[in-house]
N, C-alpha and C positions, 0 to 999 in steps of 0.2 A: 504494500500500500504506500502509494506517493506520499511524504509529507506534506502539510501544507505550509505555504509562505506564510512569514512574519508578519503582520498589519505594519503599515506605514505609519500608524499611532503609537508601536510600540519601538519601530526604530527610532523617528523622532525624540521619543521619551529618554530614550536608550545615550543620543545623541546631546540631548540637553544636558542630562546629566554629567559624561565629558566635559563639555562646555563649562558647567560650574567648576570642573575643576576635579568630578569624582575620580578614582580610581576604575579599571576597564575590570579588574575580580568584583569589585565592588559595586559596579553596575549591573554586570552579567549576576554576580549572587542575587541581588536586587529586585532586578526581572523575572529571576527564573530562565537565563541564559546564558549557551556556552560562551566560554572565554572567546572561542575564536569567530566566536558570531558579531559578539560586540568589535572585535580588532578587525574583523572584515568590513562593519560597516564604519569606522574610524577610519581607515585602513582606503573604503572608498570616497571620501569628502576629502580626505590632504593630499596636499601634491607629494609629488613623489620624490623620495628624499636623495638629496645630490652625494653622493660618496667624493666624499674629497679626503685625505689623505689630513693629518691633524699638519700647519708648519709650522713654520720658527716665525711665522708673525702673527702674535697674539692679538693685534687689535683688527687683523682678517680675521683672526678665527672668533671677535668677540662682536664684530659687524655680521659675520654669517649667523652668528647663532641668535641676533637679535631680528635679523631678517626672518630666521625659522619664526622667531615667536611672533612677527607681527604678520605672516602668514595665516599662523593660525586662526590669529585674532580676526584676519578677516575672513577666516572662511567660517568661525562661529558667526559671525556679523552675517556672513551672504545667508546661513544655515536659517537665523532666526528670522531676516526679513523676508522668506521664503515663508518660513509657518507664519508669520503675518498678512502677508498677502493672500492666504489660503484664507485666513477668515477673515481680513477688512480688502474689500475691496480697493483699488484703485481709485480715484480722484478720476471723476468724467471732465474732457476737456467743455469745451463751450458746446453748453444745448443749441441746437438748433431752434429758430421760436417758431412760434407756430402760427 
């Protein structure tokens, strides 16, 4: 028997809670989901991580790793104004009169 898919209510959920900041055991424990459900769907909202090699210049390596984090931050930002747009609508431009 096929499993059935996750609800898009419980990935969100699942996603939010990331977002605050939870841990991804401690989300999956949370839900009632496996570790690598919750890192799959983590795993599909961030880009994909650059392997660069650590150097001998710390203020590259401390410019990349604030780049990761303001990454993130926007991709929590695109995440929430996505579940907001699902429930408020968009701003209509100019009615037509009638």
């Amino acid at each position: 028997m096929p499993r059935q898919p996750f609800s898009s209510t419980l990935q969100h959920q699942a996603l939010d809670l990331l977002a605050e900041g939870q841990a991804v055991k401690d989300v999956a424990a949370q839900l009632h989901l496996s570790r690598s459900t919750v890192y799959r769907w983590r795993q599909a909202l961030s880009p994909a991580p650059a392997h660069r090699p650590a150097g001998r210049h710390p203020e590259l390596n401390a410019a990349r790793t604030r780049i990761a984090e303001l990454e993130n931050e926007l991709l929590a930002h695109r995440h929430r104004t996505r579940q907001l747009s699902d429930v408020v609508p968009p701003k209509a431009g100019s009615r037509p009169s009638a």
